[in-house]
C-alpha positions as CSV (number, residue, x, y, z in Angstrom):
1,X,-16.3,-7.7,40.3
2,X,-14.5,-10.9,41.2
3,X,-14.9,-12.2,37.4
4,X,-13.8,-8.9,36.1
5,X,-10.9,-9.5,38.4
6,X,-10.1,-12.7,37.3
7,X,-10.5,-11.7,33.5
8,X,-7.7,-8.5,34.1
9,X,-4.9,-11.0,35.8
10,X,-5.6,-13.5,33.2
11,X,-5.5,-11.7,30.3
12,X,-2.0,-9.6,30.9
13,X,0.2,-11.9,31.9
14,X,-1.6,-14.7,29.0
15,X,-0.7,-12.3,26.5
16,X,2.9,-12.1,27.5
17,X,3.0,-15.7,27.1
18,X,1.2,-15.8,24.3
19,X,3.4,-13.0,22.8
20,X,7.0,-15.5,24.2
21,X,5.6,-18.4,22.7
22,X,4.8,-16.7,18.9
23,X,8.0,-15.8,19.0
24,X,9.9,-18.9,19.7
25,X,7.9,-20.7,17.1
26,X,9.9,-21.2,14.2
27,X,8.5,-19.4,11.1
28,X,8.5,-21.3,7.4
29,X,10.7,-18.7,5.3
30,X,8.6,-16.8,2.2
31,X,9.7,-15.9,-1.0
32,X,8.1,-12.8,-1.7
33,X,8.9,-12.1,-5.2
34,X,6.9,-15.6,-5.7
35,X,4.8,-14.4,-3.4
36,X,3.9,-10.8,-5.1
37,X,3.5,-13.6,-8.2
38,X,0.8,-15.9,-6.7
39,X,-1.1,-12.2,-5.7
40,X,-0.9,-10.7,-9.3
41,X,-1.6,-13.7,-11.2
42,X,-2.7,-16.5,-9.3
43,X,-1.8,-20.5,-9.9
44,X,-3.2,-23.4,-10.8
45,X,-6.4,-23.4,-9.1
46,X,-6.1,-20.5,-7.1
47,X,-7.4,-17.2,-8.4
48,X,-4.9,-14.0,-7.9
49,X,-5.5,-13.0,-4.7
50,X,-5.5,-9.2,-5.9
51,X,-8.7,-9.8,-7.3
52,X,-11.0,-9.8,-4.3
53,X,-7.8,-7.8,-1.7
54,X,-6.7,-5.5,-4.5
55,X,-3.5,-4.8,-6.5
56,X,-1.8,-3.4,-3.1
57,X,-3.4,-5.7,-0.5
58,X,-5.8,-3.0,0.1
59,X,-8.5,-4.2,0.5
60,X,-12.2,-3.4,-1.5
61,X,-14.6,-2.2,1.5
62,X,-17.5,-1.7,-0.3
63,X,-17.2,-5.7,-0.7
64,X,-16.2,-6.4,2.6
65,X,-12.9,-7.8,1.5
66,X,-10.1,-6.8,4.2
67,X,-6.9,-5.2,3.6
68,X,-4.0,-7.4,4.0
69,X,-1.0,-5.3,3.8
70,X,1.0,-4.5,6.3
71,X,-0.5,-7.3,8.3
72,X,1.5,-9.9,10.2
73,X,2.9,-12.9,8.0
74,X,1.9,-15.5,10.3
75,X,-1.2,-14.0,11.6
76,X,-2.6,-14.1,7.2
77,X,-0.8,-17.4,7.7
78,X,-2.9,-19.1,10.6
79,X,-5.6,-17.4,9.0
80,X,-5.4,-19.4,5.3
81,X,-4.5,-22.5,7.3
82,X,-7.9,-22.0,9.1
83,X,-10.2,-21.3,6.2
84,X,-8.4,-25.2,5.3
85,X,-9.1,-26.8,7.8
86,X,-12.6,-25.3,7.8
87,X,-12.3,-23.8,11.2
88,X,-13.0,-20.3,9.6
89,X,-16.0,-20.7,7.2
90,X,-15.5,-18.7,4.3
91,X,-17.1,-19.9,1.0
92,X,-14.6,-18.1,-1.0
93,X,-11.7,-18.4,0.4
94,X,-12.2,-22.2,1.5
95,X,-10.9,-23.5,-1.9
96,X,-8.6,-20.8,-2.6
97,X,-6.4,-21.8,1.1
98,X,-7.2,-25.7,-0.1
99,X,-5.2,-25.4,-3.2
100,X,-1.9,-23.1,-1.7
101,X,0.9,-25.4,-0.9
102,X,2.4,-24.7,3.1
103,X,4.8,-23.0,0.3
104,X,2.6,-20.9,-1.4
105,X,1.1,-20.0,1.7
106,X,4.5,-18.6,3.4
107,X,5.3,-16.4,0.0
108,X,2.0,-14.8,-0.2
109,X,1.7,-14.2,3.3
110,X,5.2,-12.9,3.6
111,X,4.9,-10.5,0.3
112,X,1.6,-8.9,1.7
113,X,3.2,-8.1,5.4
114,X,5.9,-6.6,3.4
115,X,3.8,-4.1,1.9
116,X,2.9,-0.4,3.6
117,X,0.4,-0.2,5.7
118,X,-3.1,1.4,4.0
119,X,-3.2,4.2,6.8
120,X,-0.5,6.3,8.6
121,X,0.8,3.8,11.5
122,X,2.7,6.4,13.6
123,X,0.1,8.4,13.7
124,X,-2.5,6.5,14.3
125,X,-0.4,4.9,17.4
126,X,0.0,8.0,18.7
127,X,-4.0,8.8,18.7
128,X,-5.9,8.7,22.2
129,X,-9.2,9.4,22.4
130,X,-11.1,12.2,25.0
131,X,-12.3,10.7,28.2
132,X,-15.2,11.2,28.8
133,X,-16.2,10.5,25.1
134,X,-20.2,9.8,24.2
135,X,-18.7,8.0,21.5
136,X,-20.1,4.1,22.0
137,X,-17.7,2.7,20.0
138,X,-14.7,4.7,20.6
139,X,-15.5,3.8,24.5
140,X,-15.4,0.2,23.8
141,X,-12.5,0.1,22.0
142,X,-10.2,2.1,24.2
143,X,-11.9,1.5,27.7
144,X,-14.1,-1.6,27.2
145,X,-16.9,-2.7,29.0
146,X,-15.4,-4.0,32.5
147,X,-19.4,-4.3,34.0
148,X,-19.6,-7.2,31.6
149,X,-16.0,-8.6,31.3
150,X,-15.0,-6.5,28.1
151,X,-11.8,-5.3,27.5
152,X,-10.4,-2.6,25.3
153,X,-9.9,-3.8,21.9
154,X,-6.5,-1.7,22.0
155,X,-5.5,-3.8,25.3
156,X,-4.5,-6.5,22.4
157,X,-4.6,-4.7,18.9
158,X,-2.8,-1.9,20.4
159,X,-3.0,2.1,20.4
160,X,-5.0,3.3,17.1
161,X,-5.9,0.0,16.2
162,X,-2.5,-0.3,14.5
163,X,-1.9,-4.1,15.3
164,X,0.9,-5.7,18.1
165,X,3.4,-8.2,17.3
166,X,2.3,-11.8,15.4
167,X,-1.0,-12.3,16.6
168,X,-3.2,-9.4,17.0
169,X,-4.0,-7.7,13.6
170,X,-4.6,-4.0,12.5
171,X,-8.6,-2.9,13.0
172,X,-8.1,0.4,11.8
173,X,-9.5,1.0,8.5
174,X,-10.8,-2.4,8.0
175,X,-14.8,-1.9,6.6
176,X,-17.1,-1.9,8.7
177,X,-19.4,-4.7,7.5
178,X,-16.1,-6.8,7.4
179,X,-15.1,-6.4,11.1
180,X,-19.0,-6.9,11.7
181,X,-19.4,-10.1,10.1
182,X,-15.8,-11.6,11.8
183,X,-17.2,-9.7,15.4
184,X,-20.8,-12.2,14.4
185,X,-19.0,-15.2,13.6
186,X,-17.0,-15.1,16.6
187,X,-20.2,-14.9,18.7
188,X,-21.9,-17.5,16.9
189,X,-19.0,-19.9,17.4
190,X,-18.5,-20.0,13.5
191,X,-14.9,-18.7,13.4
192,X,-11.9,-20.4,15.2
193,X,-11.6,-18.1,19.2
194,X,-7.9,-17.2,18.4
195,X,-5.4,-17.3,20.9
196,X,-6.3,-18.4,24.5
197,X,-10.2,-18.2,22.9
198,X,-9.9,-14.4,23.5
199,X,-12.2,-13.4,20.7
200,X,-14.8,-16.2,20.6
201,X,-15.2,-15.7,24.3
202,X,-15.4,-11.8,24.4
203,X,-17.3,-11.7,21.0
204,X,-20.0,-13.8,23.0
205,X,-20.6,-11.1,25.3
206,X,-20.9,-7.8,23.2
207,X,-24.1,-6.8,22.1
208,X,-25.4,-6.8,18.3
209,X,-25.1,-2.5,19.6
210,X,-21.7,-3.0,20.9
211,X,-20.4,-4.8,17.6
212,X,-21.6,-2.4,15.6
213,X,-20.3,0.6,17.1
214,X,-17.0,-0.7,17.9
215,X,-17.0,-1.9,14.3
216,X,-17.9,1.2,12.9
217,X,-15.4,3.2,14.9
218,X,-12.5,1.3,14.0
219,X,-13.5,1.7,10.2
220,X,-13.6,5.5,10.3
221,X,-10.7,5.9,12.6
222,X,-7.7,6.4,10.1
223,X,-10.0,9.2,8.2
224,X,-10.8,11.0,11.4
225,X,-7.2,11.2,13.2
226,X,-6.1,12.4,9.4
227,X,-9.0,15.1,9.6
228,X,-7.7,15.8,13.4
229,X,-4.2,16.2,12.4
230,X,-5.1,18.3,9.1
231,X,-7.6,20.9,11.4
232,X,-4.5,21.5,13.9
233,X,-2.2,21.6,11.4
234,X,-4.4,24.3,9.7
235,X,-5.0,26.5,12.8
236,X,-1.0,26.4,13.8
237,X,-0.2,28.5,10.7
């Protein structure tokens, strides 16, 4: 109980500094037109970006390639400065991010957060989940596992899995196998820990169970608050 303790007070107020610091930190200014550019078509060395994300950042599932639209310009930022340096392995994107100039980086990233989001933000924010709920992964991600120093995945990626601020990105409607493999690589200390080494040190204590089902709810989650909404929509009139 005393570690769970010591994880709750650390982690509210080291998110709020987290959250002062992101924004006093100077962002480099994207063109997006040049940006939209670089996604369609590509560059020298670098392959349009569209071709793997698709023609409205979002996203092919069935490849496990992640939707980027809607998602936080410096967030998609970090992350291609990462896949650089090599302190996110990706085969793929390695060269790609290698190639972008600090330039290139700030006009894709800033045409892509531009974009709409690939689910229904406001509605998915306003979504809470039944407690009790037998749900695994639903539990998880909106109650955590405390026992085994676990938060909520919404305690930072807010409400419906919509995203907060600069830092924490949208889980909703991701694929499952994507937000599986980042959930593995975390754990297996192949994927930089993010800020204050959050993910890399909660990652290490879910279960191969846990990732799954946490991944698997957040993939299904836009389709089944749209299904909610529809059914009491339908028995209103």
């Amino acid at each position: 109980m005393a570690q769970t303790s010591g994880l709750r007070r650390m982690l509210v107020p080291g998110l709020a500094a987290l959250g002062i610091a992101a924004c006093s930190m100077p962002a480099a200014a994207g063109d997006t037109s040049a940006g939209q550019k670089l996604a369609a078509s590509g560059a020298d060395g670098v392959v349009a970006c569209a071709t793997c994300h698709g023609a409205q950042g979002q996203g092919m599932a069935a490849a496990g390639f992640p939707y980027l639209a809607g998602q936080g310009a410096a967030y998609l930022a970090e992350q291609l400065h990462h896949f650089a340096s090599g302190s996110r392995g990706n085969a793929v994107m390695a060269p790609i991010a290698k190639a972008l100039s600090d330039q290139q980086i700030a006009d894709v990233t800033a045409y892509y957060a531009q974009l709409p989001a690939a689910f229904d933000t406001k509605t998915l924010a306003g979504h809470a989940d039944p407690y009790p709920t037998k749900d695994a992964g639903a539990w998880l991600a909106n109650r955590g596992d405390w026992d085994n120093d676990i938060p909520a995945c919404v305690q930072c990626h807010g409400p419906g899995g919509v995203g907060v601020g600069t830092q924490f990105p949208a889980l909703a409607g991701q694929s499952a196998n994507y937000l599986k493999a980042q959930l593995s690589a975390w754990k297996e200390g192949k994927r930089d820990p993010g800020p204050l080494d959050l993910m890399g040190d909660i990652a290490k204590r879910m279960s191969d169970a846990q990732i799954t089902a946490v991944a698997d709810y957040f993939a299904g989650l836009p389709d089944a608050v749209q299904g909610q909404a529809t059914a009491t929509q339908g028995g209103a009139k």
